[in-house]
Every structure is written in structure tokens, then in C-alpha cells.
C-alpha angles and dihedrals in degrees: 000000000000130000088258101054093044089058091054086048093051086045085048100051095044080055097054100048094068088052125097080204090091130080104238133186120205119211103186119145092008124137113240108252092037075055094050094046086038089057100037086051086047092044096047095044097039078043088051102048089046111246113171089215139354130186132241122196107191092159125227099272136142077332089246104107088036097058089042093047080053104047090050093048082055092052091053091046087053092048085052093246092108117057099188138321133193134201113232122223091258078069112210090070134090140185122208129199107210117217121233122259 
């Protein structure tokens, strides 16, 4: 993906997040590993049922749940499930482009 192109996804994404279009999935006050099985079982349903995006709120916080909802959306961009993600400017939201099956 070029410069460019990552500059119209982040619009994109910025965009999105303040849609109610999207399937979303809120992990407030959640612990950590009950977040993380919440959001595998989310991403491979949402995977499964073929949504092109969904979107994750895991709020700023103590930065805890955020680093981990990122490190596990790299892991499923490394297994080829996600296709991207950004995380928008409020910050403890992301938006994640699913990749097709």
C-alpha cells in the first residue's frame, strides 16, 4: 500500500468510527485476558460472516487493554485475517479492515 493510499484508509477509518454502520465490539472494564477472548471470538465471526470492517473501543486507560487489543490485531494481520487497522485520534479506538475469505 502506498503513502497515498495509507492517508485515504486513515481518513477512512477516522470517518468510520464515528459511524453506528459498523459492527463494533466494546471492551471496557474488561480484564485483560476475558478482552482479548471476547475480541478473537468478535474478529473470526465477524471474519466468518463476512463483514469488510468492524470497529473495537478498548478506551485509553491505564494503556493496558489498548497495547494488548493491538498486539492481537497484529497477530491477525500477520495470520492474514486482518487486513489493516488504524487507530483513530480519539485513541482507544480502532478500525479494522477484514480481510476476505
Amino acid at each position: 500500500m502506498s503513502a497515498r493510499d495509507d492517508g485515504l484508509w486513515a481518513m477512512a477509518a477516522e470517518n468510520l468510527s464515528n459511524s453506528n454502520q459498523l459492527p463494533e465490539l466494546d471492551l471496557h472494564g474488561l480484564a485483560v485476558h476475558m478482552a482479548m477472548g471476547e475480541l478473537e471470538s468478535f474478529l473470526n465471526s465477524e471474519f466468518m460472516a463476512g463483514a469488510e470492517a468492524v470497529k473495537i473501543i478498548c478506551g485509553i486507560g491505564t494503556g493496558i487493554l489498548l497495547n494488548n487489543t493491538k498486539k492481537l490485531l497484529e497477530e491477525y494481520h500477520q495470520h492474514g485475517l486482518v487486513e489493516d487497522f488504524v487507530q483513530v485520534k480519539s485513541g482507544g479506538v480502532f478500525i479494522v479492515s477484514l480481510s476476505e475469505k
